[in-house]
C-alpha positions in Angstrom: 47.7 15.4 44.3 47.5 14.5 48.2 50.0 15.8 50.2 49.8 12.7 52.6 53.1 10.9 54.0 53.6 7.4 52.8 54.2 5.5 56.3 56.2 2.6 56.1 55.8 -0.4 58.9 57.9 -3.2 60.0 57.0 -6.7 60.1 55.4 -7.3 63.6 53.2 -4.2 62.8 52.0 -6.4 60.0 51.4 -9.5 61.7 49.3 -7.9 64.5 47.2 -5.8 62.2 46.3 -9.0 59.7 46.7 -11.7 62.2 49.6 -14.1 60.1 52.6 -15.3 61.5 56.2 -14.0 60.7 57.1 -16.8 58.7 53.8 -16.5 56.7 55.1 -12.9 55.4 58.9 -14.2 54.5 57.3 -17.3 53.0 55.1 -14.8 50.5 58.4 -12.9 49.9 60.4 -16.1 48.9 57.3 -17.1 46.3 57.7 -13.9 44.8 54.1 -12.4 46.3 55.6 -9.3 47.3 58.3 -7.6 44.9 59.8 -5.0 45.9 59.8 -5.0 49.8 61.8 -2.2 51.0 64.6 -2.9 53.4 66.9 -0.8 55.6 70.4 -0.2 55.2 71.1 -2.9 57.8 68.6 -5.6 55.9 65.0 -5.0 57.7 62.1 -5.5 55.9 60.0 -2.4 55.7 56.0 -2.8 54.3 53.8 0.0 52.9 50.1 0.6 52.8 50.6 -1.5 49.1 52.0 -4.4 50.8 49.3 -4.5 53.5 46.7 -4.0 50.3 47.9 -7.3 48.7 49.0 -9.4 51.8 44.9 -9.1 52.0 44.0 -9.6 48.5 46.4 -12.8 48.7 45.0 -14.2 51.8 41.3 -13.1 50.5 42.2 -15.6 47.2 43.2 -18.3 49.2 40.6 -18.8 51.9 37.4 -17.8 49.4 38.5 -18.9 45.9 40.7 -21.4 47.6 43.9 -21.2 44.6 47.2 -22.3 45.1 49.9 -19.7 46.1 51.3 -19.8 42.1 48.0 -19.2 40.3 47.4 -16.0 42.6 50.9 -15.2 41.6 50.0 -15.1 38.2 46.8 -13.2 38.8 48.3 -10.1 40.7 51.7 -10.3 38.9 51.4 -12.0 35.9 52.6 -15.1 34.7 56.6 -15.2 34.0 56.1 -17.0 30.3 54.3 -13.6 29.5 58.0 -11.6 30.6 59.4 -10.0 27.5 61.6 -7.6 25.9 58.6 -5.8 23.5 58.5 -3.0 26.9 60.5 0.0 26.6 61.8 3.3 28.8 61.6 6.3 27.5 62.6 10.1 29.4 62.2 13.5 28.2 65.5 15.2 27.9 65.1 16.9 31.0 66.4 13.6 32.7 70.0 13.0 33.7 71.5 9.8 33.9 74.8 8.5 33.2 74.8 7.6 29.9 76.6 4.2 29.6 73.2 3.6 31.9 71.4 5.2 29.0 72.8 2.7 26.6 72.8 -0.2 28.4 69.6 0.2 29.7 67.9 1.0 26.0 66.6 3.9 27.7 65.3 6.1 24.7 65.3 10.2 25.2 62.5 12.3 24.0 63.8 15.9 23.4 62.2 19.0 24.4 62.0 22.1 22.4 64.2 25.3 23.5 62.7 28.1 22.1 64.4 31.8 21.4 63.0 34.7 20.0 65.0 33.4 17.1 63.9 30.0 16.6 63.4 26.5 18.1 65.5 23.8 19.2 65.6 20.3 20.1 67.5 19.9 23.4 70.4 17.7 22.9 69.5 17.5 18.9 70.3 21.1 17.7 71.4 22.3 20.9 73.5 20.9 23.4 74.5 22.8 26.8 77.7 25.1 26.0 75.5 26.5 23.6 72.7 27.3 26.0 75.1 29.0 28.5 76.5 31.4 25.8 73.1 32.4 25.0 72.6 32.2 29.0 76.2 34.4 29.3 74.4 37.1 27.3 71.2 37.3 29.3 68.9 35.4 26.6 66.3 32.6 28.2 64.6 30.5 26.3 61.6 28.7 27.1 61.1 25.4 27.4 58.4 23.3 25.9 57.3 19.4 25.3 57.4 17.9 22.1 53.9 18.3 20.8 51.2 15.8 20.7 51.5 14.8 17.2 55.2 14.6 17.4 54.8 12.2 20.3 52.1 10.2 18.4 54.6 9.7 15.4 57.5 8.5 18.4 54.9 6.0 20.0 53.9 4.8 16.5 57.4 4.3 15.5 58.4 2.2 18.4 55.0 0.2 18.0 56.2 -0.9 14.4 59.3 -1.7 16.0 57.3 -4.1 18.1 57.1 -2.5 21.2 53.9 -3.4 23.0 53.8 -1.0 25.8 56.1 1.8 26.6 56.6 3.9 30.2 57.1 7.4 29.5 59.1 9.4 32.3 58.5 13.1 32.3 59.5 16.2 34.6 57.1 17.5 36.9 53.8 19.2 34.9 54.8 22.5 36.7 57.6 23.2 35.2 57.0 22.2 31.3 54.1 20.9 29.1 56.0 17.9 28.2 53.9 15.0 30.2 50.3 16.6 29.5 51.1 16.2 25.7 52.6 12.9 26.2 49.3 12.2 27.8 47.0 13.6 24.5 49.6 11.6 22.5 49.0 8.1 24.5 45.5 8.3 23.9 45.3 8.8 20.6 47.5 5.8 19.8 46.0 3.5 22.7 44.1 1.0 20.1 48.0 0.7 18.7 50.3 1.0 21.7 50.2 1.1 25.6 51.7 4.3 26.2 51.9 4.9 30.3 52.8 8.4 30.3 54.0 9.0 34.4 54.6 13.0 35.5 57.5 12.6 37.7 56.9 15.7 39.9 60.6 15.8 39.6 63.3 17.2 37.2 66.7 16.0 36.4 68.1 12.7 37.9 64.9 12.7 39.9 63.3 11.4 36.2 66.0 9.4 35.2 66.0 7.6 38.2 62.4 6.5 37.5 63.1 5.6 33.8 66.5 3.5 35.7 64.4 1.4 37.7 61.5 0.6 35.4 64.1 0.0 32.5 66.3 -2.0 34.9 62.8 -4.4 36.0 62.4 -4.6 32.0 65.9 -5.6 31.6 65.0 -8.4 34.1 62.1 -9.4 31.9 59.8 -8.6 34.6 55.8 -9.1 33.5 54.1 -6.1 32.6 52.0 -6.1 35.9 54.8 -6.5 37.9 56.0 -3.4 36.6 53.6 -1.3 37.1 53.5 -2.8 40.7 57.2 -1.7 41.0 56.2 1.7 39.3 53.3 2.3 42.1 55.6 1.8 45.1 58.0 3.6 44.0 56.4 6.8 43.5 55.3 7.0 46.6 58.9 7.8 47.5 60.6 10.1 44.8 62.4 13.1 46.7 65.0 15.7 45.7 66.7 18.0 47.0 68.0 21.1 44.7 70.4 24.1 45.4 70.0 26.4 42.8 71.4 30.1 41.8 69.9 33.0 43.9 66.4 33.6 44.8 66.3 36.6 42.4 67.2 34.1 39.4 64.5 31.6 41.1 61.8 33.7 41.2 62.1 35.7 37.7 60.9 32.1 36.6 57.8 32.4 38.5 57.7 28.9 39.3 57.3 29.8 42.8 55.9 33.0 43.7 53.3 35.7 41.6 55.5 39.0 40.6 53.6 41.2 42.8 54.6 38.9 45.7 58.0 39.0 44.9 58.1 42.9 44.7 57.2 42.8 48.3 60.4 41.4 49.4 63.4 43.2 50.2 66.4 43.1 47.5 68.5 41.7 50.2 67.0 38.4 50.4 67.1 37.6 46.8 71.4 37.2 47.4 70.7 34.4 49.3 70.8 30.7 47.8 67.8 28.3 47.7 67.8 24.6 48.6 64.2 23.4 46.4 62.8 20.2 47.4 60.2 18.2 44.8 58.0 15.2 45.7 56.8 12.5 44.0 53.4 12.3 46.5 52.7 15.8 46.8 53.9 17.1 43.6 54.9 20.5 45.4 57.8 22.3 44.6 59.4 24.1 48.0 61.4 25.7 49.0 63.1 24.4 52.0 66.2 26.2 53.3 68.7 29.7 52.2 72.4 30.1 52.4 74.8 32.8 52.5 77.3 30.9 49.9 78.2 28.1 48.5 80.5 26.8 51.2 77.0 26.1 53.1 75.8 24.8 50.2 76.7 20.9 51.0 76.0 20.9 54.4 72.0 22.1 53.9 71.6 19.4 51.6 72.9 16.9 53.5 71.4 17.8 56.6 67.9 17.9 54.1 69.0 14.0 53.2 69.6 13.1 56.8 66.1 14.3 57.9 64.8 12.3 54.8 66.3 9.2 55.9 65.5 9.0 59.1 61.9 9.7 57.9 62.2 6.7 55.7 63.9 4.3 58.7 67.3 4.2 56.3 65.6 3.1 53.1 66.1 3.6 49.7 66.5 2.5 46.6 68.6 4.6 44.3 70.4 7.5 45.2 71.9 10.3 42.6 73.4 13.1 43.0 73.6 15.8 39.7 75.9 19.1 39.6 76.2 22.4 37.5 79.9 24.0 37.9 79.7 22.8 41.6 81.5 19.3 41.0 83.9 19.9 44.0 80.7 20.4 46.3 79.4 17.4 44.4 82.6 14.8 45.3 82.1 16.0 49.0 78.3 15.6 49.1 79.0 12.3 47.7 81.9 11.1 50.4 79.4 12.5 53.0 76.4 10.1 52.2 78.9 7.6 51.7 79.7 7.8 55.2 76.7 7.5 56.2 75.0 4.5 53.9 78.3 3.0 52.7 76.4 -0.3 51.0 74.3 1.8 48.9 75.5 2.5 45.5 75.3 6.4 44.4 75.4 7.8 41.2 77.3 11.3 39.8 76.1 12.8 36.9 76.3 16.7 35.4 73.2 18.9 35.2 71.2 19.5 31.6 69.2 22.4 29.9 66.3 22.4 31.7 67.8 22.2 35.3 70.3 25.4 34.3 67.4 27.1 32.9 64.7 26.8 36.0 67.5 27.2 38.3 70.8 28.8 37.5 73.9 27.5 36.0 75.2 27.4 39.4 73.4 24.5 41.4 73.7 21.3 42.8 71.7 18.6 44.1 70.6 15.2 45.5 68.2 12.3 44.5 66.5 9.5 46.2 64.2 7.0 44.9 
């Protein structure tokens, strides 16, 4: 994927590049033209290469095909008579979200498979987390595996009969697991059945729930279909997380990040020192950003990390999370700090999983933004 920065631009950028007036821009918001417009912590509009795309597309429609403002609403976004509830969210169990957000939300979990020497498992079915960490206690990994095609077939066909029309399937990132390339087999070979929209987060974590919370929430709203997947567009351009994990010697003996021969070049010494990961929606990449000496620097990276973010994005965002593994203390703190800093925006709290324990450590902490 492009490793390109999604700019964002505020409004009398807009109005000099397409040549409209201020008022023509708010008056496209009010008739529900342009969903989704970002705004700042203090309230300021903030546009995106998307919104520039369809301010031109809408003022293409009027002057050449010469419609009114509520037929081209129905063209781009669909018409609100088509809004229903036959749409669904699903997540792979590598997502955390608070679970009364699960349940009211209708947010449906697809499980992945942890697999010992011993046998297989379905994370959250036939194996829940205490029972990982014993195994974890004892030095046994498993590893960690999608669902199958088939078995997703059989899921998508399932909710089809329950009369689901189309369903948005949130996965973690496609380096880390298999689970979103055999979601992707599966949606095709039930696509004359079922819209299945299979979407590789690039994340892990809360960094997929938060993706299955904001599509489920627009469903929840009876939002058309294409508004939806407008909603979905914009805001993967903008899916960020920052992730403090064990050490660097844990880390790496999951070669997620470096080759072993790579890692044998490095001194001993350096694998006692913490990472801080980040993962991106728009690139995809997994880095690693920053090392500390202990935990009591742990908070302080990531929040400097978040800072930088935000003033990157010009204060906005959309849903903010922040997920812990032993280090709830650290957790409350990070929490009060971004508090302090954006004290309108809701945050969410939430402990780790599986997945995040297993990639890295049973000792880690992190933050994410949507």
């Amino acid at each position: 994927m492009e490793n390109k920065e999604k700019k964002l631009y505020k409004i009398g950028y807009l109005t000099d590049l397409l040549g409209i007036t201020h008022r023509t821009i708010r008056y496209y918001e009010q008739f529900g033209l342009l969903p989704q417009i970002k705004r700042t912590t203090g309230n300021m509009r903030l546009f995106d290469e998307e919104d520039v795309a369809l301010i031109k597309k809408i003022r293409a429609m009027q002057k050449q095909e010469f419609l009114p403002l509520d037929v081209i609403r129905d063209r781009i976004l669909g018409k609100k008579t088509e809004a229903n509830t036959n749409f669904i969210a699903l997540m792979d169990s590598s997502a955390t979200l608070p679970q009364e957000v699960i349940d009211e939300l209708n947010i449906k979990i697809i499980p992945l498979k942890i697999c010992y020497e011993n046998g297989e498992y379905l994370d959250k079915e036939e194996i829940d987390l205490k029972q990982y960490k014993e195994n974890s206690d004892k030095g046994v990994h498993p590893q960690i595996k999608g669902l199958p095609a088939s078995d997703l077939e059989k899921i998508f066909l399932d909710l089809s009969k329950k009369g689901y029309k189309t369903i948005f399937s949130f996965h973690c990132s496609s380096d880390l697991t298999s689970s979103y390339k055999n979601a992707a087999k599966a949606a095709h070979k039930v696509s004359d059945t079922v819209e299945v929209i299979p979407v590789d987060t690039k994340s892990i974590g809360i960094g997929v729930g938060l993706y299955a919370y904001i599509i489920a929430t627009a469903i929840k709203e009876k939002k058309s279909k294409e508004e939806i997947k407008h909603i979905l567009s914009k805001q993967a351009q903008h899916g960020c997380q920052f992730i403090a994990g064990d050490t660097l010697q844990y880390l790496f003996s999951n070669n997620i990040f470096l080759k072993k021969d790579s890692v044998n070049q490095l001194a001993s010494k350096i694998f006692e020192f913490k990472p801080i990961i980040s993962m991106r929606s728009v690139s995809g990449e997994i880095e690693i950003e920053a090392l500390y000496k202990n935990k009591e620097e742990t908070v302080r990276h990531i929040y400097e990390l978040f800072e930088e973010e935000m003033i990157k994005r010009k204060n906005y965002v959309n849903k903010i999370c922040i997920f812990y593994d032993y280090y709830y203390a650290e957790a409350k703190e990070l929490l009060n700090m971004i508090n302090n800093l954006l004290p309108t925006v809701p945050v969410l709290i939430t402990e780790s999983n599986i997945l995040l324990s297993e990639f890295f450590g049973s000792k880690s902490i992190g933050v994410a933004i949507i």
